[in-house]
Every structure is written in C-alpha cells, then in structure tokens.
C-alpha positions, 0 to 999 in steps of 0.5 A, spaced: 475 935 660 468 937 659 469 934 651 470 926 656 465 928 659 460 928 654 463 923 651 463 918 658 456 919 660 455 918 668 452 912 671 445 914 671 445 914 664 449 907 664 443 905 669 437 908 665 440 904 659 441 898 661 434 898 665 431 898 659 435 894 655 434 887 661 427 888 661 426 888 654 431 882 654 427 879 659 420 880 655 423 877 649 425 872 653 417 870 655 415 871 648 420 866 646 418 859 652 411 862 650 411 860 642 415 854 640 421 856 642 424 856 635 424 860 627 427 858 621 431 865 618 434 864 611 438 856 612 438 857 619 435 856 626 434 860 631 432 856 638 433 857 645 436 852 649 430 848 651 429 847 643 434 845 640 432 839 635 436 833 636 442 833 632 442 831 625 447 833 618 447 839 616 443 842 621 448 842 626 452 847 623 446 852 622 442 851 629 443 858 633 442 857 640 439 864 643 438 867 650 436 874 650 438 874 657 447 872 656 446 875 649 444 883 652 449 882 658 455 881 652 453 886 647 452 891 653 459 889 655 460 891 647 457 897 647 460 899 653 467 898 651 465 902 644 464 908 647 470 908 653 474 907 647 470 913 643 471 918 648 480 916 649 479 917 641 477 923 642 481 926 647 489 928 648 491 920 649 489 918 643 495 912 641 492 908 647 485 906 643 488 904 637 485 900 632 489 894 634 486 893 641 480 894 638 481 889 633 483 885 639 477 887 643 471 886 637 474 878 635 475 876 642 467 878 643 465 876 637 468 868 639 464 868 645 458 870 642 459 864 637 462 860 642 456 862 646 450 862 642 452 858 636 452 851 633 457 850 639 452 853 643 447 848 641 450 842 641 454 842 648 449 839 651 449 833 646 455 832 645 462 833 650 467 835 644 463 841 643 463 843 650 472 840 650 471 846 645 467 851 647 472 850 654 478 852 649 475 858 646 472 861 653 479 860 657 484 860 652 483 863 646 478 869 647 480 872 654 487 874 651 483 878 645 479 881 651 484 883 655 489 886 649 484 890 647 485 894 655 479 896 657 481 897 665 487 902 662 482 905 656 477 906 662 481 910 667 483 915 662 476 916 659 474 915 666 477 923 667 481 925 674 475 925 678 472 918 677 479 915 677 479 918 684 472 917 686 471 910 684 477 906 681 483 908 684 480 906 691 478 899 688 484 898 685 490 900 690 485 896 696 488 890 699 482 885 697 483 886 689 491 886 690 491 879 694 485 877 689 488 879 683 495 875 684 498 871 679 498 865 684 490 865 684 488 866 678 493 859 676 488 856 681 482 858 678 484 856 671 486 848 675 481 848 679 474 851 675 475 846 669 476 840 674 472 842 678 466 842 673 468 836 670 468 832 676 462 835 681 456 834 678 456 841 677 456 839 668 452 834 669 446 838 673 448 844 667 445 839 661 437 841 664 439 847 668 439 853 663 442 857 669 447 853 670 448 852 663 450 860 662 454 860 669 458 855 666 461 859 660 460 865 665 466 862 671 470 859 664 470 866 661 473 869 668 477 864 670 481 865 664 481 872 664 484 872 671 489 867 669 492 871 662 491 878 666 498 878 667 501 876 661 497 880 655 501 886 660 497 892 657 492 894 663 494 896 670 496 890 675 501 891 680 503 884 679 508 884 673 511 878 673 519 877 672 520 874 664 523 866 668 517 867 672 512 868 666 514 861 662 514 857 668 506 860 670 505 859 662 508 852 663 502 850 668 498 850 661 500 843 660 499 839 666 492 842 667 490 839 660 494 833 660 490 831 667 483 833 663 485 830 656 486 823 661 480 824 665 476 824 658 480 819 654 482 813 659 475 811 661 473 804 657 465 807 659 461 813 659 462 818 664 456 822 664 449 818 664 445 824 662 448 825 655 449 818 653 441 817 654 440 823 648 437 822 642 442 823 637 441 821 630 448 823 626 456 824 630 459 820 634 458 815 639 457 818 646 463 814 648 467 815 642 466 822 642 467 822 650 474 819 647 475 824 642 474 830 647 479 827 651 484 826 646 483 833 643 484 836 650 491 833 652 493 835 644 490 841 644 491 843 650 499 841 650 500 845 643 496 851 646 501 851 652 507 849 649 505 854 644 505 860 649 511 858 653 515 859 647 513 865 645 514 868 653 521 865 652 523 869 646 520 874 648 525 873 654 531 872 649 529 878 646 528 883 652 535 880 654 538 882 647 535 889 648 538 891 654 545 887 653 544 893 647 542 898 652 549 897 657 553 896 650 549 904 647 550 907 655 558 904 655 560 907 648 556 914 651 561 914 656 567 912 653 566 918 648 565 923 652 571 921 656 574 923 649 580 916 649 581 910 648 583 908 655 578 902 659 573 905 663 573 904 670 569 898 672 570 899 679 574 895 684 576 890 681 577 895 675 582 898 677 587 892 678 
C-alpha cells in the first residue's frame, strides 16, 4: 500500500504540476500571437491557428497548426494516464495494465493530437473534407482506442482502497452519473452534437473563433466516448448492454451519417459563405470539396457502422457458441457422475 502511494502522488502534487505547466502554457502562447505566428523547422511549418498560410501543394501536408493551451491539456491527460498506468504495473493487479491497452491508449492520443494540431488541423477552416475527417477521427475511431487502454478501471485500482472510498466510488454509484451515462443519451449526443454543429452557426462562428474552434473538437471527442463507453466494455459502467441490444445501438451509426452525408452532398450551392470567400490557391472548389465531404460522410460513415455492427454480431454468435459448449460441458459432468447411461431428469416434462 505505501509502494501505490508513492507511485500514485496525491492531488496537491498533481495541482502544483499542473499550475506550472498551464502558466507556461499560457507564456508560450503570448510569445507566439506576439511574433508572426509562425517558424519553419526542418520541411515544416509550425504556426498557430491565426497563421495558417493559404493552402498551397506541398505545403498542406507539412503546416502543423500548434495551441500550447489544447496541446498541455492532451499531453497532461497523457501524462496522467502514464503514471496511473506505472503504478497498477507495479502493484499486485499487474495483468490489468498490460501493454495492449496502453498500445491502445498511446495510438488513440497520438491520432487526436494529430487529428488536432496536424495539417488537418491547419486546414479544417479551409476546406469542410478536412473537418468531415477530423469528425471521423475524434468520434469514431480515437474514443474506442482511449477507452480500451481502461483508464477508469487502471485508475480505481492505482487509486488504492482509501481514494476509491473517498473520491470515486461516491461519484460513480450516485444517481446524476448512473441516469447521465446511459447508453440512451450517449446515443443522443452522438446525433445530436455533429447535427447540431453543422446546421446552428455553431461551425460557422468556429472558422474566426479559436475557442470555438478547440470546444469544438473537445464536445466531438466527448460525445464519442459516451457513445462507445458501453461497447469497448473494459471500464466500470453499470449499463452492460445484452448482445441484441448492442448491434441495434450500433446499427444507429448508419443513419446518423446517411442523414449528414445528405446534408453536405445534395445541396447544388455552397453552404457556409465564410469558406467559400477563403483564399485557396490549390484543392478543390469549396462546392465540389463541400460535395466530397458529403459523399465521404455517407460512405465512410456507413462502412464504419456496418463494420462495427458485424463485428458486435459475431461476437454475439460467438458468446452463444461459447455458452451451448458450457451447458453441453455441465450436462456431461452430471451424467458422468450419475455413472449410467440413463437420460438426465430435464424436470416435468422429462419425466414423461
């Protein structure tokens, strides 16, 4: 116990450290809108948001867009994870941190981090493909990744008994976070906030509001943990859903990006004004690469919904397998030891 709690410092230590590291996030972030926003290091450019050059091949490819703000919150979460995930190394429930989940864990926070400050990044204000991909990568395809490294189950063990008493286990049992975490509304986040986003002038007040702009990518990234929680199944939740019950929650997946895909491609003008009076010196047309987004939508989104529905259904077909072999295993035991070939009495109806 005394070895978990050196290894798991307490919440001062994770304040001080976390003090220190916004404030020089913040002093990075004055020096950078001070100067011109903007350095070349090797064959790539580093800018912030505001000094993102107008896209131009091969630039987009190597124009990092870099907030020190978004980037300390991430690589603090990192960080975090890390050492949760050091200090159940260390102790007696070792084969919970295994190197699966922290492969898992790493990859997915490498893609938001790209996702995030990457070329992506850079040009999701320019053209609405980058943004139709960012939307996959940050609700889709990262959050299942984060939640199969188990930072909820790694941090009650490293927690130790008296935290998980104090802290956790109050928060996690009480009636808010159980009515606030079930599957049901994490399948109306997942409809709700990319519709939301796209329709409201929510995206459009994000391509000039930097804020905006990362609380954007911060309620996708959310919503798609809610929504995949259940299903990756490897941190406590008290909503286990039944295997039938699974594809259908899966299933929703396809009409959710049909209806987007259809909200991007059928229109014969384009949508959003503010990118269409960008400056772009190389890609598509805004109304051809507004068409593209959508198309890339529906058929992207159907094939990772379709995708994921099969695989929830083999896994049904497989737990019904395993459990027919179970009651067959349990019926042979019993016929053993009664010693005869006699049948075995199946009851009522059996015995007739």
């Amino acid at each position: 116990m005394r070895q978990s709690a050196l290894l798991f410092p307490g919440p001062r230590a994770f304040v001080l450290v976390g003090l220190v590291g916004f404030l020089l996030s913040v002093a990075l972030t004055a020096a950078l809108r001070m100067g011109s926003g903007g350095t070349s290091v090797g064959f790539l450019f580093i800018c912030t948001i505001a000094a993102v050059p107008p896209p131009d091949f091969p630039g987009v490819l190597t124009t990092f867009a870099f907030e020190p703000i978004p980037v300390y919150i991430l690589l603090t979460i990192g960080a975090g994870y890390l050492l949760v995930f050091r200090a159940v190394r260390s102790g007696s429930q070792r084969r919970l941190a295994s190197t699966c989940r922290l492969i898992a864990f790493l990859i997915g926070l490498l893609l938001v981090l790209l996702t995030v400050f990457g070329p992506l990044a850079a040009y999701s204000s320019t053209f609405l493909t980058a943004h139709m991909i960012q939307h996959f990568v940050l609700i889709t395809i990262a959050p299942p990744l984060l939640l199969a490294g188990a930072p909820l189950t790694l941090l009650l063990v490293a927690a130790g008994r008296a935290r998980r008493d104090r802290w956790l286990y109050p928060l996690l049992h009480a009636r808010w976070f159980s009515g606030f975490t079930n599957p049901l509304v994490g399948l109306v986040l997942f409809a709700v906030i990319p519709v939301g986003w796209y329709i409201s002038p929510a995206f459009e007040q994000s391509l000039s509001n930097l804020w905006l702009h990362y609380l954007g990518y911060g309620i996708f990234l959310f919503a798609g943990v809610h929504y995949w929680w259940p299903i990756v199944g490897v941190n406590p939740s008290r909503w286990n859903l039944s295997h039938p019950i699974r594809v259908a929650y899966l299933f929703a997946l396809v009409p959710i990006h049909a209806f987007l895909g259809s909200l991007f491609y059928e229109p014969s003008q384009v949508i959003y004004e503010d990118l269409q009076a960008l400056p772009r010196y190389w890609g598509p047309s805004p109304l051809f690469d507004q068409q593209i987004a959508g198309a890339m939508m529906f058929i992207v989104g159907e094939m990772i919904g379709i995708i994921a529905t099969l695989v929830a259904a083999a896994r049904w077909a497989s737990a019904d397998e395993r459990e027919g072999k179970r009651i067959d295993a349990a019926l042979a035991r019993k016929k053993a030891r009664i010693g005869v070939d006699a049948p075995i009495d199946r009851g009522p109806e059996g015995s007739r």
